[in-house]
FIMI-93138 format. One record per residue: residue number from 0; x, y, z of N, C-alpha, C in turn. Coordinates in steps of 0.1 Angstrom, whole numbers, plus 2048, in hexadecimal, padded with zeros to 3 digits. Layout:
N
- pos,nu,nv,nw,cau,cav,caw,cu,cv,cw
- NUM,X,Y,Z,X,Y,Z,X,Y,Z
...
end
This chain:
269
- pos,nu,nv,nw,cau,cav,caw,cu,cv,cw
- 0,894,893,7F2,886,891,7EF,87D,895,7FA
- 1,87E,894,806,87A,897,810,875,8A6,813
- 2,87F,8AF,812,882,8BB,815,875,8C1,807
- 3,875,8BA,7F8,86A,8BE,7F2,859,8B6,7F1
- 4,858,8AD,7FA,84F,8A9,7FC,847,8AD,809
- 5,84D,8AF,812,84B,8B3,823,83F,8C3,81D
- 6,840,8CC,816,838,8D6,81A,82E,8D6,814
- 7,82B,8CC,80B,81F,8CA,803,819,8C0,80C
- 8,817,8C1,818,80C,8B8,820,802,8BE,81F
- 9,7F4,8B9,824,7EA,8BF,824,7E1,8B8,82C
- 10,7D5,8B8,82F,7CE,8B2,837,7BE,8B6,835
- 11,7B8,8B0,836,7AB,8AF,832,7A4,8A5,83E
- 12,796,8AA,840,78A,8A2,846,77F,8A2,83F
- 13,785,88F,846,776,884,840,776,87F,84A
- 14,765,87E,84B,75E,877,850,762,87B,862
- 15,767,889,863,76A,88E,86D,774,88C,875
- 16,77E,882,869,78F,881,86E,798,88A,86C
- 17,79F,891,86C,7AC,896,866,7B6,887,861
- 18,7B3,891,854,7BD,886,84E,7C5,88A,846
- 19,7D6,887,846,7DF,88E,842,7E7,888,833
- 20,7E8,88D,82C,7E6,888,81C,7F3,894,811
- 21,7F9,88D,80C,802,895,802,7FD,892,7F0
- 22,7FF,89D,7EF,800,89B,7DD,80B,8A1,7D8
- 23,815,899,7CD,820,89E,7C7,818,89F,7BB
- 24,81A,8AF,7B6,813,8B0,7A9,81F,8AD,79C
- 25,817,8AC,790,81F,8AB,786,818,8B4,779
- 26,81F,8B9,770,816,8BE,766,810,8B4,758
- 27,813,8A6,75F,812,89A,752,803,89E,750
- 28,7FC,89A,748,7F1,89B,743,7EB,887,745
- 29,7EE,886,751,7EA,877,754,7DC,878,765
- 30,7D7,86B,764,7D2,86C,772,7D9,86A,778
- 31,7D3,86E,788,7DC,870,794,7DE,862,795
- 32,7E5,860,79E,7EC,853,7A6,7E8,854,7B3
- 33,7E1,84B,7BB,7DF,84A,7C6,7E7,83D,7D0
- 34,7EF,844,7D7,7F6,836,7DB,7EF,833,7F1
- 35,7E4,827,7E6,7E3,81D,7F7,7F0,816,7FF
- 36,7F1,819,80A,7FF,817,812,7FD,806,815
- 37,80A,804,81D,80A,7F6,826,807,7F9,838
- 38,805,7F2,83A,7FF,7ED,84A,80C,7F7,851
- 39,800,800,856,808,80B,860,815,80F,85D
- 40,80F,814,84F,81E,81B,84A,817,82A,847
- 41,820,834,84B,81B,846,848,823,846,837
- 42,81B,851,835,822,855,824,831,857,825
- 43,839,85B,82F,845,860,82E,84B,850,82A
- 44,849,845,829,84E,839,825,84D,838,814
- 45,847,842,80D,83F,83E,7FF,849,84D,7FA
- 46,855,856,803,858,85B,7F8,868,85A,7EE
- 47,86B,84F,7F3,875,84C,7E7,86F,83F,7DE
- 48,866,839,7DD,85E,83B,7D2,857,844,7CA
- 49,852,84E,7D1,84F,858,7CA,855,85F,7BE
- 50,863,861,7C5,86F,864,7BC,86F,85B,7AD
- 51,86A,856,7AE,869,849,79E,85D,84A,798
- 52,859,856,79E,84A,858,795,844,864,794
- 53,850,86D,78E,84F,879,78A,842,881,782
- 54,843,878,77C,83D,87A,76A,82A,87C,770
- 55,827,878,780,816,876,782,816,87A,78F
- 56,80C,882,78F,80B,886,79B,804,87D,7A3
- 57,80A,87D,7AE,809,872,7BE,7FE,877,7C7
- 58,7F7,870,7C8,7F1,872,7D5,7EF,868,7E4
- 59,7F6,86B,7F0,7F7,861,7FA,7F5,86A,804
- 60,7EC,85A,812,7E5,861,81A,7E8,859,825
- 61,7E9,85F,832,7EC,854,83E,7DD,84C,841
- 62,7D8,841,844,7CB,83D,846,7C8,83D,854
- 63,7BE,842,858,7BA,83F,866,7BE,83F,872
- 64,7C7,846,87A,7CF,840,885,7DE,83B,880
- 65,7E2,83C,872,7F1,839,871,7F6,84C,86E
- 66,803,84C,86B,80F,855,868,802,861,872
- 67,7FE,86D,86A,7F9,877,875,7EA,87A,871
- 68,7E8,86E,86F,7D7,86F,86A,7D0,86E,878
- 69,7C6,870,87C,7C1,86F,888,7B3,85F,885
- 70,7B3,859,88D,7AE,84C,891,79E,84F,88E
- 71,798,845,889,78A,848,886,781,839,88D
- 72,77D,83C,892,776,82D,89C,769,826,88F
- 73,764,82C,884,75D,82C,87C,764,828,872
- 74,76D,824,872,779,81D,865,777,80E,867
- 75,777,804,867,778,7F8,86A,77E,7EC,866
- 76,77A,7EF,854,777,7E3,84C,781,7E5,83E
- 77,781,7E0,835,789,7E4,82B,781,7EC,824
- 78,772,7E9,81C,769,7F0,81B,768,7FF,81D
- 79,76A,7FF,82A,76B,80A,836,776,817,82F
- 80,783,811,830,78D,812,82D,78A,819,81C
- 81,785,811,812,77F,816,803,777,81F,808
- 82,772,822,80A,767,82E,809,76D,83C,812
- 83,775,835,81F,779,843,820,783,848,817
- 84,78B,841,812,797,845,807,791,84C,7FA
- 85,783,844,7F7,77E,850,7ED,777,85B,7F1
- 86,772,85C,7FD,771,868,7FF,777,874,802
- 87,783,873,809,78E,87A,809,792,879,7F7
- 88,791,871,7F2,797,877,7DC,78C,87F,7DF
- 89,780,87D,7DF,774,888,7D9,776,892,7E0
- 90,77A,896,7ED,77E,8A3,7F6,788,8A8,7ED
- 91,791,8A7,7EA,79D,8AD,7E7,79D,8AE,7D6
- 92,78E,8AB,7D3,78D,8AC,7C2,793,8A1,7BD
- 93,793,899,7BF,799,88E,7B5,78F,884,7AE
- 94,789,880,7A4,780,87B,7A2,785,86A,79B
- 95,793,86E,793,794,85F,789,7A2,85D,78E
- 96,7A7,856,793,7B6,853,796,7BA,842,792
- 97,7C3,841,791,7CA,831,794,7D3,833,7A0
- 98,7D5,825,7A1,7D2,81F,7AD,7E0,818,7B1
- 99,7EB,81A,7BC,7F3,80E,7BE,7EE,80A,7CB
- 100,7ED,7FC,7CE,7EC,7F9,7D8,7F9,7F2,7E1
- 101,7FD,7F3,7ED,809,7EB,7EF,809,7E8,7FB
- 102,80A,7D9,7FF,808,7D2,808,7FD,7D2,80C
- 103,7F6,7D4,818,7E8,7DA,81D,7E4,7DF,814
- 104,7E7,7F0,811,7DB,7F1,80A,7DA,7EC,7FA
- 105,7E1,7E2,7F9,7DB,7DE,7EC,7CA,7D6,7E8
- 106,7C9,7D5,7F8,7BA,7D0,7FC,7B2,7DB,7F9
- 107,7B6,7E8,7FD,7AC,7F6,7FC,7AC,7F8,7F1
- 108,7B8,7F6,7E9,7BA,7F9,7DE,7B0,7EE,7D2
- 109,7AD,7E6,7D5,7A0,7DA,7D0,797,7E0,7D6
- 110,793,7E0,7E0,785,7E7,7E4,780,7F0,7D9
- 111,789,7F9,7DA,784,80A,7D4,781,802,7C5
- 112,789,7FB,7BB,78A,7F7,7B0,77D,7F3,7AE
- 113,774,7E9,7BB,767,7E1,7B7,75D,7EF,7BA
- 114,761,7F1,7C5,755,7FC,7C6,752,806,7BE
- 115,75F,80F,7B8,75D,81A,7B1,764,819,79E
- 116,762,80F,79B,765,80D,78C,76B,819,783
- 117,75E,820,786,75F,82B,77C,766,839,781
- 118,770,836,78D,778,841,795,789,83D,792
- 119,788,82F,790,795,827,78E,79A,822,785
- 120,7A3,826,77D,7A3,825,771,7B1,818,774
- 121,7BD,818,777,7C9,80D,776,7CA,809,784
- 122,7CC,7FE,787,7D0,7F9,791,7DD,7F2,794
- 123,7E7,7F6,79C,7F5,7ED,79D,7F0,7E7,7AF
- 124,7F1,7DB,7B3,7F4,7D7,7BA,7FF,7CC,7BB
- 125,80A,7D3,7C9,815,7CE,7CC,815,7CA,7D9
- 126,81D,7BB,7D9,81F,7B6,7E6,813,7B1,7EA
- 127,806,7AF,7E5,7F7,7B0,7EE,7F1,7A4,7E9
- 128,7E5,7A1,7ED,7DE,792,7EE,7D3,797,7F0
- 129,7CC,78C,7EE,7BA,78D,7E9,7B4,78D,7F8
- 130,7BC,78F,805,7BA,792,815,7B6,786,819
- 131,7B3,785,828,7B0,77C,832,7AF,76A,82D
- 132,7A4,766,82A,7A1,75B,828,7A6,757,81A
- 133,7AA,761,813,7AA,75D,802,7BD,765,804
- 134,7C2,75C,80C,7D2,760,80C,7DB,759,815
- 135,7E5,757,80D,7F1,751,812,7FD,756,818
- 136,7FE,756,82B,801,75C,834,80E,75A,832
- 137,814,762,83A,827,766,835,829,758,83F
- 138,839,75E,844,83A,752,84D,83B,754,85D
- 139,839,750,861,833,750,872,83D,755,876
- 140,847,75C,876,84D,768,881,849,775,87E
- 141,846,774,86D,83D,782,868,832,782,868
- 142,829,775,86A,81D,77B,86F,819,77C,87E
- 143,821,77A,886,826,779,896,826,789,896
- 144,831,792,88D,831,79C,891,827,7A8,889
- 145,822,7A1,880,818,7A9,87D,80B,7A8,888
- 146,80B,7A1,88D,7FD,7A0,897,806,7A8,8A7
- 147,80E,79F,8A8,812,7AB,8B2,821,7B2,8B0
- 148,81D,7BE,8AE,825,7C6,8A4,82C,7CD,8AE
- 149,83A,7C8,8B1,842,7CA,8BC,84E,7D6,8B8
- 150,84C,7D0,8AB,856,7D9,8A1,853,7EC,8A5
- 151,84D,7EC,8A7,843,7FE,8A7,848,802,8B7
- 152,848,7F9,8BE,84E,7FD,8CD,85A,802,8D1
- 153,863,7F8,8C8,86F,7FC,8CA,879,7FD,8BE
- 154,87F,807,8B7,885,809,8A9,890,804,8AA
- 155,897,7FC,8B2,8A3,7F2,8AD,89A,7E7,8AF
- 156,892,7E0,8B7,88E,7D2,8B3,889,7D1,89F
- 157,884,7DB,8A2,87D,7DE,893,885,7E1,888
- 158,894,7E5,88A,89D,7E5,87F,8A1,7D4,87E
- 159,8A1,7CD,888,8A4,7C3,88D,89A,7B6,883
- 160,88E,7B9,887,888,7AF,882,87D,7B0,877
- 161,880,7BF,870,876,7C1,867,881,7BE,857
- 162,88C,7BB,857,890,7B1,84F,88D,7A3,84F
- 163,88C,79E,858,886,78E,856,878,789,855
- 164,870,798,856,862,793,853,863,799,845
- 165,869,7A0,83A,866,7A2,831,870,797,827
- 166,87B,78D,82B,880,78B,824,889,78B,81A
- 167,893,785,811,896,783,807,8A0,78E,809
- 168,8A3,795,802,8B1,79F,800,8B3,7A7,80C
- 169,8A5,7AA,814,8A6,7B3,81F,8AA,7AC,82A
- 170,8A7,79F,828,8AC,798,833,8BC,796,835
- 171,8C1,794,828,8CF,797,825,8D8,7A2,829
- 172,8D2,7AC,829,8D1,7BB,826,8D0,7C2,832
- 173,8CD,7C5,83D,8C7,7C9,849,8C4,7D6,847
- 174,8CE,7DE,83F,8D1,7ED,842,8C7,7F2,833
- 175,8C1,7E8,82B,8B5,7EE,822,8A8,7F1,82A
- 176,8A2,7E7,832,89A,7EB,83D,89A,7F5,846
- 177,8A6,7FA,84E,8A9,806,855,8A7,812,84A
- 178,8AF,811,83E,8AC,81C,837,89C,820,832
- 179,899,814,832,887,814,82D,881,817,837
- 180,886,815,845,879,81F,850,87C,826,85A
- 181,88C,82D,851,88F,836,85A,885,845,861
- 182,87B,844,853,872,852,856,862,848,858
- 183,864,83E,85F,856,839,863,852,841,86C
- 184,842,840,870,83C,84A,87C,833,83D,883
- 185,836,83A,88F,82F,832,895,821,832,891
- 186,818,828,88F,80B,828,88F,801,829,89C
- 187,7FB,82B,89E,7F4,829,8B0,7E8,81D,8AD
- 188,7EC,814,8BB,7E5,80A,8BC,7DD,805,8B5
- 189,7D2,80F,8B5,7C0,80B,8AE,7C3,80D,8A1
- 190,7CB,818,89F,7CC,815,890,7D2,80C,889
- 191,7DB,808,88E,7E1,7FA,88C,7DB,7F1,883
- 192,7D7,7EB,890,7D0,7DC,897,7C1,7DC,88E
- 193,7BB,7EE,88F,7B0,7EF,881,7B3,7E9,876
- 194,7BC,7EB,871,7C5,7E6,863,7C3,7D9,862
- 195,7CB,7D2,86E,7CC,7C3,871,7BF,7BC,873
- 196,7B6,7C2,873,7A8,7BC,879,7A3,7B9,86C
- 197,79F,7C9,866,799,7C8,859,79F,7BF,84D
- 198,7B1,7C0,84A,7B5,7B2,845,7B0,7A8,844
- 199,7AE,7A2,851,7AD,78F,851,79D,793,84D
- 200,796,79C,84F,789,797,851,77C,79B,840
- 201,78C,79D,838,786,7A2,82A,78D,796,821
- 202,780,798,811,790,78F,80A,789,793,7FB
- 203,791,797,7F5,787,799,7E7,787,78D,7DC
- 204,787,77F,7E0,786,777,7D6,77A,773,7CD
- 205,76E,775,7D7,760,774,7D0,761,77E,7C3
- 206,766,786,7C2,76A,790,7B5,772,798,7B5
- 207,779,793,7B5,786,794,7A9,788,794,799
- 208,780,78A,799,77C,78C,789,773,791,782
- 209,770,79B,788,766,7A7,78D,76E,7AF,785
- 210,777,7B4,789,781,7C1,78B,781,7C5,77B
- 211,782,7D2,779,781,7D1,76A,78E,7D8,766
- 212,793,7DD,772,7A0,7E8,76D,7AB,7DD,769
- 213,7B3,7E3,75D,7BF,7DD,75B,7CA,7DF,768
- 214,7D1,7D7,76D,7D6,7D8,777,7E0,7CF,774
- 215,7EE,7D6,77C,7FD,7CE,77F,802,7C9,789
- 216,800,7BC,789,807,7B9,797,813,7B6,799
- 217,819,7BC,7A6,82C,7B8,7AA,82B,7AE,7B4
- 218,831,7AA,7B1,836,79E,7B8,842,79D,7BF
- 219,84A,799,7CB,856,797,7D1,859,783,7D2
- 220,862,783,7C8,863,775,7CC,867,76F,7D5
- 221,870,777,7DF,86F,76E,7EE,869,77B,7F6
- 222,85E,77F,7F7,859,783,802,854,77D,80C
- 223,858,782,81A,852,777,824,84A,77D,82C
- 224,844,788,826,837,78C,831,82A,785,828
- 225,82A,78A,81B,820,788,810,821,780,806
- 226,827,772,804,82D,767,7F9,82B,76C,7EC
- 227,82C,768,7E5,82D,76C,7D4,81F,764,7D4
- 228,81D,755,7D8,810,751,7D1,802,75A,7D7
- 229,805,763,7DF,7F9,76D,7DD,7F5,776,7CF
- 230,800,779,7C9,800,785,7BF,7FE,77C,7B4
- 231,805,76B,7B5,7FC,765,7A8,7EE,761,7A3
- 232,7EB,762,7B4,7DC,761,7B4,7D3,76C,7B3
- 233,7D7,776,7B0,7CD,783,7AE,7CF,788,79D
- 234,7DD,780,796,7E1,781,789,7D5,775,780
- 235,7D6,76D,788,7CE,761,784,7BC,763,785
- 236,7B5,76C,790,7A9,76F,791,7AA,780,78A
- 237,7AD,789,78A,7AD,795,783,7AC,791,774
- 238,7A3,795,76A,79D,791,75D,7B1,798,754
- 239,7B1,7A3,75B,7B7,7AF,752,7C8,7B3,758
- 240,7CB,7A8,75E,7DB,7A7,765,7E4,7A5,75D
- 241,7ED,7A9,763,7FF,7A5,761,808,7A3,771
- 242,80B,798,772,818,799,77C,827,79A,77B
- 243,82A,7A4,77E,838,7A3,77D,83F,7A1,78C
- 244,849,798,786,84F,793,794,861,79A,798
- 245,861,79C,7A4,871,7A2,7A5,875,796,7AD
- 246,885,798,7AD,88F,78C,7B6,88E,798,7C2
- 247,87F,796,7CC,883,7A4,7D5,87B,79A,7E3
- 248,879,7A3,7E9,86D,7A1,7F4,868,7AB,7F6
- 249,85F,7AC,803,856,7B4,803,85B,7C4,804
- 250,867,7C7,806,869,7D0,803,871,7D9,7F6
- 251,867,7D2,7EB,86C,7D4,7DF,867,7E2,7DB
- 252,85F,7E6,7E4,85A,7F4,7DA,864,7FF,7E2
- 253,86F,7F8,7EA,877,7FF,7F0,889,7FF,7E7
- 254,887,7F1,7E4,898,7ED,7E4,899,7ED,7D5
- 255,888,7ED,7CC,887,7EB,7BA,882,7F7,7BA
- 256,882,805,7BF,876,80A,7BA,87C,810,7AF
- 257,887,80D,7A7,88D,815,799,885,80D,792
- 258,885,800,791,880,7F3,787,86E,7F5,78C
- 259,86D,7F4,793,85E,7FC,794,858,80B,78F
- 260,85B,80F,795,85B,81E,78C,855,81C,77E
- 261,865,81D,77A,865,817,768,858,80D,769
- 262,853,80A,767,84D,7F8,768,83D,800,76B
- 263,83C,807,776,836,80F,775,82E,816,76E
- 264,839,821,768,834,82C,761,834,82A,753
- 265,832,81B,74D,832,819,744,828,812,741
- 266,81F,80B,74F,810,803,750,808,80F,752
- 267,80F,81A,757,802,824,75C,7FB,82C,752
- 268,80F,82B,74A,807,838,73E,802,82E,72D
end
């Protein structure tokens, strides 16, 4: 999958970044797919999911200072984050797409949904929460290493302990984790910690019930970075939800993505 995804990179500037972005085309007669990443993760983490979603063409982008996008001091906020994400769709012609969001950007992925209605047609958010104040924090060695993200320094601490901050099978598992970031690309600092900033300091609960797009949420029942009663609570404020739940954790769009996929391409189309 690699070897046919790698040459369809492309890269585009907004807002006077370079910013590095793939599309897997398809000939379906569907909208595009836009997939919001997780906290300093590059697209090369999103393509054996991809593989499970043949049938629509993909669109994914590194944000800001992660995988080989260059750092924008003018990004800040989640907000921030929505608007430059649709500007880069409107650069590259995209005008109506759906939407997955996962982990982090399941937050950008709500942003864009309130801000631009009529650009967003489905919403899947996985693994994600209504952010900062309006969410239920994993457990304190994963939110220890999400704030200081030690894991990115050194790639055996990080084979090491990025199973026990995602929990449940992975934690079982060790060598599902290693395979999941074996093609990670370190993030740099600011862009990081931008990520981490903008998180705590957003939360979409005031409307939520706002959101008009039909939208599916996944759930990991023992995730230990992002608990499941986050994803109940965005099933419970979203007018137009479904949650489905896996026996997974947070890295279920890694270890399910067959049962996702499917699950998927059946809400999309």
């Amino acid at each position: 999958m690699d070897t046919k995804l790698k040459p369809k990179m492309s890269s585009a500037s907004v807002l006077g970044t370079k910013v590095r972005y793939l599309i897997k085309s398809s000939n379906a007669d569907t909208r595009p797919l836009l997939i919001c990443n997780g906290l300093g993760q590059s697209i090369e983490i999103l393509f054996p999911l991809m593989e499970e979603l043949e049938d629509r063409t993909v669109i994914a982008f590194d944000v800001p200072g992660v995988g080989r996008s260059e750092v924008n001091h003018k990004v800040g906020t989640i907000p921030d984050y929505a608007d430059f994400t649709l500007d880069l769709m409107s650069q590259i012609g995209v005008q109506e797409f759906d939407i997955l969001g996962i982990s982090w950007g399941g937050a950008v992925a709500q942003q864009m949904a309130r801000n631009a209605p009529d650009r967003v047609g489905k919403l899947v958010l996985a693994i994600t929460s209504a952010g900062g104040i309006g969410s239920w924090w994993g457990t304190p060695l994963a939110l220890s290493e999400v704030m200081f993200p030690l894991r990115f320094v050194n790639k055996a601490y990080g084979n090491f302990i990025g199973p026990w901050m995602y929990g449940g099978e992975t934690a079982l598992n060790p060598g599902l984790f290693k395979q999941y970031s074996k093609h990670a690309i370190k993030p740099t600092s600011e862009g990081y910690f931008t990520q981490v900033r903008a998180m705590c300091g957003w939360t979409s609960l005031p409307w939520l019930s706002c959101l008009k797009q039909p939208t599916l949420i996944l759930a990991g029942q023992f995730d230990g970075l992002i608990p499941i009663a986050n994803q109940v609570l965005l099933a419970q404020k979203i007018r137009n939800a479904r949650l489905h739940v896996f026996p997974s954790d947070h890295l279920l769009m890694y270890t399910r993505r067959q049962e996702v996929g499917a699950l998927m391409r059946s809400f999309l189309a």
